[in-house]
N, CA, C and O atoms as a Maestro MAE file, in Angstrom:
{
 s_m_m2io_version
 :::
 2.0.0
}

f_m_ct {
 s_m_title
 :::
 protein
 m_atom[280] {
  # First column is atom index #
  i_m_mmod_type
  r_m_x_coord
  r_m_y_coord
  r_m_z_coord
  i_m_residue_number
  s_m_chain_name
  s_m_pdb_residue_name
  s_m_pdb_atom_name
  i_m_atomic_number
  :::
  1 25 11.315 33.828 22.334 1 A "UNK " " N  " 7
  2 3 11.445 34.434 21.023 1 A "UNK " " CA " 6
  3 2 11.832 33.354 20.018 1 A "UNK " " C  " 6
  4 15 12.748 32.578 20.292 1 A "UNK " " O  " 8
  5 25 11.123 33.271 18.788 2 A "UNK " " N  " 7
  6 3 11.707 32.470 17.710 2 A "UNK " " CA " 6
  7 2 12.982 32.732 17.497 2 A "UNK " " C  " 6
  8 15 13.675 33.669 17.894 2 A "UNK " " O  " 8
  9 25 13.256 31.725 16.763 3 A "UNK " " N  " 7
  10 3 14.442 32.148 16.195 3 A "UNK " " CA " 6
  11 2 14.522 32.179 14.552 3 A "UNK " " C  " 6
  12 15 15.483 31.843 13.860 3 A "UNK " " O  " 8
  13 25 13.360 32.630 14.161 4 A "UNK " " N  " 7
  14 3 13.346 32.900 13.089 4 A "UNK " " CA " 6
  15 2 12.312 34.058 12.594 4 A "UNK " " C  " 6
  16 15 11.258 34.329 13.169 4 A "UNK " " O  " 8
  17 25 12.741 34.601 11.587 5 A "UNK " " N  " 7
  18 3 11.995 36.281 11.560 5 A "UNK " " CA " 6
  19 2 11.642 36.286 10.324 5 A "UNK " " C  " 6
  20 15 12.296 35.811 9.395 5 A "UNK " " O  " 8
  21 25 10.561 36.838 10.257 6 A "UNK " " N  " 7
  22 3 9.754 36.903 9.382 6 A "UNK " " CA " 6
  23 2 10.412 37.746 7.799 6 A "UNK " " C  " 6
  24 15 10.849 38.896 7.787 6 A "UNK " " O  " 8
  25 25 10.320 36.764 6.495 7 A "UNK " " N  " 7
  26 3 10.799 37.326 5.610 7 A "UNK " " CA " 6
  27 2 10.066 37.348 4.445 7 A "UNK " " C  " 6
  28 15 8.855 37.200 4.606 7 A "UNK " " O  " 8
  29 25 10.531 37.516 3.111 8 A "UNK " " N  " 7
  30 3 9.627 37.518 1.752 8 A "UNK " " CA " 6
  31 2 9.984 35.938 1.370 8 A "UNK " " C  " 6
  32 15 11.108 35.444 1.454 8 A "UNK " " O  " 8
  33 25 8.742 35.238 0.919 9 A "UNK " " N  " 7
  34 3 8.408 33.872 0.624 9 A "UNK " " CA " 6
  35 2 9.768 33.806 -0.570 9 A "UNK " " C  " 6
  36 15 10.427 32.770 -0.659 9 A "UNK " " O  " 8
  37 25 10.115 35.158 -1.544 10 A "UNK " " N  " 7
  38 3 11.070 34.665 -2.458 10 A "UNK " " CA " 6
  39 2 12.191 34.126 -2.017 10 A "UNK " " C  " 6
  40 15 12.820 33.139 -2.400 10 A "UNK " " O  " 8
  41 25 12.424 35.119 -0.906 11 A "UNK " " N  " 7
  42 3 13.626 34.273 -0.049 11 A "UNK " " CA " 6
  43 2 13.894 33.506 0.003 11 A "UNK " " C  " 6
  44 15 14.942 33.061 -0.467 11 A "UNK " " O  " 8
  45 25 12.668 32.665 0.911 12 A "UNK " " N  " 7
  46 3 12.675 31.497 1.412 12 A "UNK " " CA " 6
  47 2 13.071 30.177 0.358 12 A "UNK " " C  " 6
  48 15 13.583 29.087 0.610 12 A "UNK " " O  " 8
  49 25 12.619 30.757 -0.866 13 A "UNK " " N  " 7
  50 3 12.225 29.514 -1.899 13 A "UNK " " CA " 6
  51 2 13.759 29.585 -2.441 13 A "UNK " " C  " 6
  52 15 14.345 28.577 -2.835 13 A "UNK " " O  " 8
  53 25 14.216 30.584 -2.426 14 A "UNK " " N  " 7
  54 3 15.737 31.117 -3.079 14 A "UNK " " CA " 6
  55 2 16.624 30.213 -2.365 14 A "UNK " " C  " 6
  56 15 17.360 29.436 -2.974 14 A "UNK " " O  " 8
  57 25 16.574 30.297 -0.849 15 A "UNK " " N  " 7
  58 3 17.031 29.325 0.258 15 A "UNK " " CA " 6
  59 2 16.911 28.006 -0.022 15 A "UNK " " C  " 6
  60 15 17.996 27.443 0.122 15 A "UNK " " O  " 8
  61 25 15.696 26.996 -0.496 16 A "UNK " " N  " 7
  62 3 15.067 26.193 -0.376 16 A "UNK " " CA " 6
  63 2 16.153 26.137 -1.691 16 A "UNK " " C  " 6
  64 15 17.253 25.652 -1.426 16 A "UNK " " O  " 8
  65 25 15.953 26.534 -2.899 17 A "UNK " " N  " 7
  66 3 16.740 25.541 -3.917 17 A "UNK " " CA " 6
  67 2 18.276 25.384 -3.901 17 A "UNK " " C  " 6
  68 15 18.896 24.521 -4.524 17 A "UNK " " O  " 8
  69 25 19.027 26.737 -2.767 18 A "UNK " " N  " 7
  70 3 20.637 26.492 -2.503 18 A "UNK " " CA " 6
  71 2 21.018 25.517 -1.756 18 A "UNK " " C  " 6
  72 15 22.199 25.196 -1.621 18 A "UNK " " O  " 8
  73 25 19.755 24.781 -1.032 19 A "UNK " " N  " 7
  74 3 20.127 23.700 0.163 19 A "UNK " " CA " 6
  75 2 19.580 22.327 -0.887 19 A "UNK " " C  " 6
  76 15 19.967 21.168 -0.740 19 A "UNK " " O  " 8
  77 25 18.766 22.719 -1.769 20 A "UNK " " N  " 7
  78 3 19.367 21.138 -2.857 20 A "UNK " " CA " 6
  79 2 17.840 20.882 -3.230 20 A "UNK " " C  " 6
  80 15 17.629 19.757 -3.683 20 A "UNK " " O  " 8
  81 25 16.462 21.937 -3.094 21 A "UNK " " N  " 7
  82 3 14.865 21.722 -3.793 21 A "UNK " " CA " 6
  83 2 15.403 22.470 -5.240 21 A "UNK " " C  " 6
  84 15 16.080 23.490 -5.370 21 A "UNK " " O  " 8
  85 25 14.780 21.471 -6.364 22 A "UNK " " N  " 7
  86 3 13.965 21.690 -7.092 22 A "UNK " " CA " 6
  87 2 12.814 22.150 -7.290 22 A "UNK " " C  " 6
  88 15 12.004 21.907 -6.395 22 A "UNK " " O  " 8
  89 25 12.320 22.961 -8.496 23 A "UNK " " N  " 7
  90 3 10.610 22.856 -8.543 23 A "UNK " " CA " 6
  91 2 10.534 22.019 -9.816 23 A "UNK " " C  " 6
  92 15 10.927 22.054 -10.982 23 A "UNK " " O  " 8
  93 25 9.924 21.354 -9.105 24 A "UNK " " N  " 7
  94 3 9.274 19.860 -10.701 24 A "UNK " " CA " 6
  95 2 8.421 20.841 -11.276 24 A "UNK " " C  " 6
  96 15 8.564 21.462 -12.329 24 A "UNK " " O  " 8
  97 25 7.640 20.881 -10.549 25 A "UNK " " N  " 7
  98 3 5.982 21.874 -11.935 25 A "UNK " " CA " 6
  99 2 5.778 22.818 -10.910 25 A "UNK " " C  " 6
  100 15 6.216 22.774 -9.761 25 A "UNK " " O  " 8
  101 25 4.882 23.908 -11.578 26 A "UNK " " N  " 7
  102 3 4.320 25.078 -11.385 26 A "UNK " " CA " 6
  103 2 3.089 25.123 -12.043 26 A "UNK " " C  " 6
  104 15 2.779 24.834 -13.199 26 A "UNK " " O  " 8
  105 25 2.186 25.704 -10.715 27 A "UNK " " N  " 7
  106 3 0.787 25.682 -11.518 27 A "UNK " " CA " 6
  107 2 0.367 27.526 -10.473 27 A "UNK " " C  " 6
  108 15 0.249 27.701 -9.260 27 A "UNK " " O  " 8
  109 25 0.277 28.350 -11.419 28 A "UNK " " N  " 7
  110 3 0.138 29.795 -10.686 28 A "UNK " " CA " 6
  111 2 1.016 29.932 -9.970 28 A "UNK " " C  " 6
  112 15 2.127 29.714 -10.453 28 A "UNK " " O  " 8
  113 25 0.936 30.351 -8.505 29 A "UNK " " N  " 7
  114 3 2.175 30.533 -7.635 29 A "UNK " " CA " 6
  115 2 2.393 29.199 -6.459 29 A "UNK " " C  " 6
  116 15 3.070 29.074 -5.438 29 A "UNK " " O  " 8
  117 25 1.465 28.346 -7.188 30 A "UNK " " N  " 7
  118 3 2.112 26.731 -6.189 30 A "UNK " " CA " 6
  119 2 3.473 26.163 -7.064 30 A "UNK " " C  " 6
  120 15 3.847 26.322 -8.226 30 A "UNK " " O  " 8
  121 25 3.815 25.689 -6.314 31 A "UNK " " N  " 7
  122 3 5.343 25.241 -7.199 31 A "UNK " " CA " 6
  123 2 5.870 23.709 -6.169 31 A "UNK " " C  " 6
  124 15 6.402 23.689 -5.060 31 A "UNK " " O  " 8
  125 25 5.624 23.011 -6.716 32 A "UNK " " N  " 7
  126 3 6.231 21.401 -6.070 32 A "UNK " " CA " 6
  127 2 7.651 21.769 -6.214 32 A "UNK " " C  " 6
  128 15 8.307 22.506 -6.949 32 A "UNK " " O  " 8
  129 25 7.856 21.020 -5.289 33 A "UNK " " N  " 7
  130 3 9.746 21.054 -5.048 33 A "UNK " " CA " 6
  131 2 9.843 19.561 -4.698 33 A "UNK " " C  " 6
  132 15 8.961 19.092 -3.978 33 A "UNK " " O  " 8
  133 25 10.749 18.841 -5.105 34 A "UNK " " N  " 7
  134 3 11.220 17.878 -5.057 34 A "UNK " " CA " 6
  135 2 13.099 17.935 -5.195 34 A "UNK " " C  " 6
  136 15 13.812 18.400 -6.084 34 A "UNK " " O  " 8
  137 25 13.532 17.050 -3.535 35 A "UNK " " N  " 7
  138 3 14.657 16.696 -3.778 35 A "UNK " " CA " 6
  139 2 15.349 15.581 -3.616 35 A "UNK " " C  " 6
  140 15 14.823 14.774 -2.850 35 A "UNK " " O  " 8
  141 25 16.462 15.242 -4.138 36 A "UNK " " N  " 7
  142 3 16.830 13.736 -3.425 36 A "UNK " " CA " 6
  143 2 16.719 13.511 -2.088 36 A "UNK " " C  " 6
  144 15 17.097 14.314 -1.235 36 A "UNK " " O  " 8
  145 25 15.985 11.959 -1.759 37 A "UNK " " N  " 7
  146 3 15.877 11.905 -0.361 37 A "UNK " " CA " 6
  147 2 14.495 12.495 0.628 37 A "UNK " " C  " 6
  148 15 14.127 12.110 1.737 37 A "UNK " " O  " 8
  149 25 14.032 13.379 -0.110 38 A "UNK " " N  " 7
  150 3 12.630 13.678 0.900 38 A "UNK " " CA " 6
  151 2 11.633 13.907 -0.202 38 A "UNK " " C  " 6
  152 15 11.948 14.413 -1.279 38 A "UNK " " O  " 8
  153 25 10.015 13.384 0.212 39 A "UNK " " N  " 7
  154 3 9.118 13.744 -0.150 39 A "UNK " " CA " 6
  155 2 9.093 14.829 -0.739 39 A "UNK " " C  " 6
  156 15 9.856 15.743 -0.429 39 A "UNK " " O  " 8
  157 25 7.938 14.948 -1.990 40 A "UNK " " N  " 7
  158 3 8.208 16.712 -2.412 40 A "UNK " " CA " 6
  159 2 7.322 17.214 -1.247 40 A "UNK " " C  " 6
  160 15 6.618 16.664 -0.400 40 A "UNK " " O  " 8
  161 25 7.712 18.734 -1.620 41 A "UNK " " N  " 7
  162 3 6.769 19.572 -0.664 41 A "UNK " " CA " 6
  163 2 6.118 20.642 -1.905 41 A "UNK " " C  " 6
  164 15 6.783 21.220 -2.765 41 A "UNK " " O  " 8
  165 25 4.543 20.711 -1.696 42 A "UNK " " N  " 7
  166 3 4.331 22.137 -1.867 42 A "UNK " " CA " 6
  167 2 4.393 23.239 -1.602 42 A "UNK " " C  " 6
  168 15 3.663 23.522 -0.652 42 A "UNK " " O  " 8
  169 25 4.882 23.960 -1.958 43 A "UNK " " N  " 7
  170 3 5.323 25.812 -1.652 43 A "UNK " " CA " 6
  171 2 4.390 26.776 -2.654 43 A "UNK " " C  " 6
  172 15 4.517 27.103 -3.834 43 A "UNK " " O  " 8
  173 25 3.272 27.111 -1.505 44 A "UNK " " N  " 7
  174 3 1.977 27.861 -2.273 44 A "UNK " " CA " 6
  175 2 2.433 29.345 -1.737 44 A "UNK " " C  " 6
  176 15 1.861 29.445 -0.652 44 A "UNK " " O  " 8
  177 25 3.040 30.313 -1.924 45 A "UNK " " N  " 7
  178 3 2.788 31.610 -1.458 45 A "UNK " " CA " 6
  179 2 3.336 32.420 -2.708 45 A "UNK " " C  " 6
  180 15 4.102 31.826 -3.466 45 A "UNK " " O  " 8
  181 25 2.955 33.882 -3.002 46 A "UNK " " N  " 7
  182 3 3.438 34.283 -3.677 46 A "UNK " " CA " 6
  183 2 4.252 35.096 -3.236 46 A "UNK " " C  " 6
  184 15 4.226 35.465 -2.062 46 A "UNK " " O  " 8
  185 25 5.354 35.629 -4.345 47 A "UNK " " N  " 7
  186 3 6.519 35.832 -4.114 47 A "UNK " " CA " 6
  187 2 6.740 37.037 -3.196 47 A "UNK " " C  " 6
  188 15 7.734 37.003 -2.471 47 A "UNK " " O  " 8
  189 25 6.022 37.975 -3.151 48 A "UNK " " N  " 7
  190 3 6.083 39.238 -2.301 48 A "UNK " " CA " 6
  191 2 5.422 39.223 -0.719 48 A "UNK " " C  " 6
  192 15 5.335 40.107 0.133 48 A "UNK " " O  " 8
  193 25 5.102 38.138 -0.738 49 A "UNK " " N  " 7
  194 3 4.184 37.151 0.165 49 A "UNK " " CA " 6
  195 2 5.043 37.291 2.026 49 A "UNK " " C  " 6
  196 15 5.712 36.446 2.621 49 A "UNK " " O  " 8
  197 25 4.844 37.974 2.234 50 A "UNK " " N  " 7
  198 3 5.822 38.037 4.110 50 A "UNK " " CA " 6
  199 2 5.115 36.796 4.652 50 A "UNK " " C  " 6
  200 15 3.909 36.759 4.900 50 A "UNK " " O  " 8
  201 25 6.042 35.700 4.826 51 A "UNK " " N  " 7
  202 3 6.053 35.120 5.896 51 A "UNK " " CA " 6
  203 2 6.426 34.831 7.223 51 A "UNK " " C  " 6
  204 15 7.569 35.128 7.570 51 A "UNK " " O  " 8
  205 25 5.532 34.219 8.149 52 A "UNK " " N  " 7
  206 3 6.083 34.598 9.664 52 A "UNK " " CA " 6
  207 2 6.837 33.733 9.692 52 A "UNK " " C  " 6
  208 15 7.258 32.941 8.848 52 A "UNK " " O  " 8
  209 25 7.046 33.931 10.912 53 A "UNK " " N  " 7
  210 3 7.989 32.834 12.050 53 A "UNK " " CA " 6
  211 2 7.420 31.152 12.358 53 A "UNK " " C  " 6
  212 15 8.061 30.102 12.345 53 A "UNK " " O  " 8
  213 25 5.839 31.434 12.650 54 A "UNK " " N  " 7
  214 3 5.199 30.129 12.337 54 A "UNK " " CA " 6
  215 2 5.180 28.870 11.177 54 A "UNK " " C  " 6
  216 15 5.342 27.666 10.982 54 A "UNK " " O  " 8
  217 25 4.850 30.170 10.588 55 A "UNK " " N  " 7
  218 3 5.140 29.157 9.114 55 A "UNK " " CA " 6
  219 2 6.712 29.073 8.420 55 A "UNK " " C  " 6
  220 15 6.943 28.316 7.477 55 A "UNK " " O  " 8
  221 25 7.386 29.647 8.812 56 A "UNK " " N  " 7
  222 3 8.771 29.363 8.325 56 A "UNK " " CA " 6
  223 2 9.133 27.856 9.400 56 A "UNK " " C  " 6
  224 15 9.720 26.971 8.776 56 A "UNK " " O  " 8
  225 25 8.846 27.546 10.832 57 A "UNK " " N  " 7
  226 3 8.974 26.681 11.403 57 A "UNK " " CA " 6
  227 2 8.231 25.419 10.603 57 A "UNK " " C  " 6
  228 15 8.771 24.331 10.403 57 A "UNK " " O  " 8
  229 25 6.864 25.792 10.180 58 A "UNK " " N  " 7
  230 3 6.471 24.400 9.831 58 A "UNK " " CA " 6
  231 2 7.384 23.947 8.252 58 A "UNK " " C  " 6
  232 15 7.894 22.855 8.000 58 A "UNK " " O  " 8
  233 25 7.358 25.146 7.405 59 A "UNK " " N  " 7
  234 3 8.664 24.401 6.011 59 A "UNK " " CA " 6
  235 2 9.674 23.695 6.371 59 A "UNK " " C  " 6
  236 15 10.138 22.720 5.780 59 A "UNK " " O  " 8
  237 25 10.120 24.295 7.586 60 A "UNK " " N  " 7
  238 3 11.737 24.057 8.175 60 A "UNK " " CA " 6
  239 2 11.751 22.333 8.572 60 A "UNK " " C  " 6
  240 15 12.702 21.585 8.346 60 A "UNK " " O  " 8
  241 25 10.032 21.811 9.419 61 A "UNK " " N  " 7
  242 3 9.551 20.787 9.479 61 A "UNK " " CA " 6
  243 2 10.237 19.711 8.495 61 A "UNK " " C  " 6
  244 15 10.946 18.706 8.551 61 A "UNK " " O  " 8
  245 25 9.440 20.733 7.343 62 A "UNK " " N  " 7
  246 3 9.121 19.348 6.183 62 A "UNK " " CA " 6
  247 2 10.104 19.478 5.313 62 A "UNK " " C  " 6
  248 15 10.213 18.467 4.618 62 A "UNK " " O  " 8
  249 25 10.985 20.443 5.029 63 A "UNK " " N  " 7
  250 3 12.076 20.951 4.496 63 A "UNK " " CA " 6
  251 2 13.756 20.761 4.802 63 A "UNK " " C  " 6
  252 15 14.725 20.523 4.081 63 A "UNK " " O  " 8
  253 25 13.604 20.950 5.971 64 A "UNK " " N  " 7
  254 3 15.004 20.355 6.507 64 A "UNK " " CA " 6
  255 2 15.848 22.188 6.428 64 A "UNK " " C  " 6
  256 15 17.066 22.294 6.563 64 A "UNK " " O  " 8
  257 25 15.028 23.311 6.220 65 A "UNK " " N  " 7
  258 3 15.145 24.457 6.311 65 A "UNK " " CA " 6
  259 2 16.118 25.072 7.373 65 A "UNK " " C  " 6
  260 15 15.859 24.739 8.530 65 A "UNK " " O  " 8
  261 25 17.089 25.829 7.214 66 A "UNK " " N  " 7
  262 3 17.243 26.316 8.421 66 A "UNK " " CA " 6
  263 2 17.506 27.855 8.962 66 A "UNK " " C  " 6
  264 15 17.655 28.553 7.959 66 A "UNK " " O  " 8
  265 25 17.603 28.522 9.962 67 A "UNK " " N  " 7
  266 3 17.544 29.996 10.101 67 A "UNK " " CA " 6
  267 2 18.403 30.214 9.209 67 A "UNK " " C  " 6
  268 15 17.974 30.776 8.201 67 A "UNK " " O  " 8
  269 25 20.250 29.772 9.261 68 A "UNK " " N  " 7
  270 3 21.202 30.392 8.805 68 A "UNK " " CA " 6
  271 2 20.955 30.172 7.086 68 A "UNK " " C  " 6
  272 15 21.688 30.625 6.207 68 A "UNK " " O  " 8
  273 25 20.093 29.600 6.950 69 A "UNK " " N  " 7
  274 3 20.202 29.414 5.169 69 A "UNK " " CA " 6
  275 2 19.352 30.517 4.539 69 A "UNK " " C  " 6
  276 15 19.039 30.630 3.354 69 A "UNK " " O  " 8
  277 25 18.990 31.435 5.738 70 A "UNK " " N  " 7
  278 3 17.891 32.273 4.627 70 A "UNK " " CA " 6
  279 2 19.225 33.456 4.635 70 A "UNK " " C  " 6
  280 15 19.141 34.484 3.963 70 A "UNK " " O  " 8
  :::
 }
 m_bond[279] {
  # First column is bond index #
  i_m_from
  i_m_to
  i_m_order
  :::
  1 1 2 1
  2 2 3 1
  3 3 4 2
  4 3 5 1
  5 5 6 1
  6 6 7 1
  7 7 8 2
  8 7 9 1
  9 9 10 1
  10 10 11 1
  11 11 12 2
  12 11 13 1
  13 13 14 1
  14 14 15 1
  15 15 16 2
  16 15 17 1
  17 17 18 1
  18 18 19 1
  19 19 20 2
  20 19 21 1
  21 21 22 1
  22 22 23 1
  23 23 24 2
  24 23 25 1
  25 25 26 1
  26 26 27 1
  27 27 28 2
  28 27 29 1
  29 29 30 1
  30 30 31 1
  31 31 32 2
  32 31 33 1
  33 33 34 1
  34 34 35 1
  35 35 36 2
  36 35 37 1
  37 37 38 1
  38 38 39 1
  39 39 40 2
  40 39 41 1
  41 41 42 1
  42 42 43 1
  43 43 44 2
  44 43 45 1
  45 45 46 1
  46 46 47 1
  47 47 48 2
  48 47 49 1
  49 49 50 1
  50 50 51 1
  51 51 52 2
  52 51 53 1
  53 53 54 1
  54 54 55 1
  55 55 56 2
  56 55 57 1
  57 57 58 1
  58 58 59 1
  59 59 60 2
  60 59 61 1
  61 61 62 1
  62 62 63 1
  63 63 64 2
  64 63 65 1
  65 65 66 1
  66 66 67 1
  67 67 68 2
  68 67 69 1
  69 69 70 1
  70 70 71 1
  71 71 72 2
  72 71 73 1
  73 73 74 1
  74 74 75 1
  75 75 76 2
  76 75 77 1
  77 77 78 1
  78 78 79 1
  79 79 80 2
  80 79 81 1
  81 81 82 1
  82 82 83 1
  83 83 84 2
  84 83 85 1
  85 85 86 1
  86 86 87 1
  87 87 88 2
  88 87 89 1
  89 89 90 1
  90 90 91 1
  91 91 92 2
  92 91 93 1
  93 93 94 1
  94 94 95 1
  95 95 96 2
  96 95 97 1
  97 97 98 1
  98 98 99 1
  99 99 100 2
  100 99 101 1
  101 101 102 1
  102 102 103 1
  103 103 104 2
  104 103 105 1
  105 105 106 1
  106 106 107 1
  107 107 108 2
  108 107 109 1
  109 109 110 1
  110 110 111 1
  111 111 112 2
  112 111 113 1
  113 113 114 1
  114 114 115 1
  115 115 116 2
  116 115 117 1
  117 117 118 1
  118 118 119 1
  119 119 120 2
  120 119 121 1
  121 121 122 1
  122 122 123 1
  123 123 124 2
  124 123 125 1
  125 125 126 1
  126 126 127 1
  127 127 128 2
  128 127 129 1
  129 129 130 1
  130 130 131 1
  131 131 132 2
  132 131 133 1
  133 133 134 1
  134 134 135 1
  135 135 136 2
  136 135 137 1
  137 137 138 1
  138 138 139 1
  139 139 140 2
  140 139 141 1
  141 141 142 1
  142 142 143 1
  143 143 144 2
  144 143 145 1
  145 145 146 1
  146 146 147 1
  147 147 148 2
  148 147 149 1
  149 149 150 1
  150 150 151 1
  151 151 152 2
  152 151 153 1
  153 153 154 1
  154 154 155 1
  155 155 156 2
  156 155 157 1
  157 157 158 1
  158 158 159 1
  159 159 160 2
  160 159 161 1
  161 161 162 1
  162 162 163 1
  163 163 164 2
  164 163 165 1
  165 165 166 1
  166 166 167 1
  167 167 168 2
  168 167 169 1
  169 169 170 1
  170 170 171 1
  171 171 172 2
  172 171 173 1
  173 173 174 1
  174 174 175 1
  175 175 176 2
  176 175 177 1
  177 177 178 1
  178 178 179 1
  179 179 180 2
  180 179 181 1
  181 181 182 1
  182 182 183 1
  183 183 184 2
  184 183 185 1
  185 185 186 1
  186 186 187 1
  187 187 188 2
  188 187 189 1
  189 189 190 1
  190 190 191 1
  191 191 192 2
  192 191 193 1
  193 193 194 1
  194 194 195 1
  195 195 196 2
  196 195 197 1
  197 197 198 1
  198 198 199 1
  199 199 200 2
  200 199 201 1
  201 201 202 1
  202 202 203 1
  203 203 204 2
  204 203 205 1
  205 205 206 1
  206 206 207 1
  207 207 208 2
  208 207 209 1
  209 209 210 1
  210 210 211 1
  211 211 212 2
  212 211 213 1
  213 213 214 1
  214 214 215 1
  215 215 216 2
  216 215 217 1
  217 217 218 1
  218 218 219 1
  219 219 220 2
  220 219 221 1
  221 221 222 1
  222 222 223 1
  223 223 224 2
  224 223 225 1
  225 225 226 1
  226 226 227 1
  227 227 228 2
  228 227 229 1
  229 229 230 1
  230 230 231 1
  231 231 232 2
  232 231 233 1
  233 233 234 1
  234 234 235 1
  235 235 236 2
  236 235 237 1
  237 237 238 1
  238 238 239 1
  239 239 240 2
  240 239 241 1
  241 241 242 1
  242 242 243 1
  243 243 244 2
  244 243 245 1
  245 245 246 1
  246 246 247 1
  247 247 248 2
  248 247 249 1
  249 249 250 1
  250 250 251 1
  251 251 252 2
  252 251 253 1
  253 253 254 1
  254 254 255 1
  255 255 256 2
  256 255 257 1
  257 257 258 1
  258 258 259 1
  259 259 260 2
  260 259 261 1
  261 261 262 1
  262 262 263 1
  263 263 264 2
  264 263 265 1
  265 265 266 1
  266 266 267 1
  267 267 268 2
  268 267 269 1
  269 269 270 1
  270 270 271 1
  271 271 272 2
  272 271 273 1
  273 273 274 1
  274 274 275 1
  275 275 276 2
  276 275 277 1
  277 277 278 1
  278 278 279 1
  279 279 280 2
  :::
 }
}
């Protein structure tokens, strides 16, 4: 079993800027995030958008994301 469960992308991104992302620009519902120390990442989903367990693993990748932060 993952250990991570599937939630709404707003979440995630809500998560993503309390652990220290920015969004530099926005173009529709892609939004660059950039923070000190790591590459930006793009974050393409829209906000009502359920994401799985898969893809919360690969942000977590490139993000430095973690279960307890959502």
């Amino acid at each position: 079993m993952s250990e991570w469960a599937a939630t709404k992308s707003r979440r995630v991104l809500a998560a993503l800027q309390r652990i220290g992302w920015r969004i530099a620009r926005t173009s529709g519902s892609h939004r660059t995030l950039r923070p000190e120390g790591w590459p930006q990442y793009r974050f393409a989903y829209h906000d009502k958008e359920e994401i799985g367990p898969v893809i919360l693993s690969e942000i977590a990748k490139h993000t430095g994301l973690r279960p307890k932060d959502l």
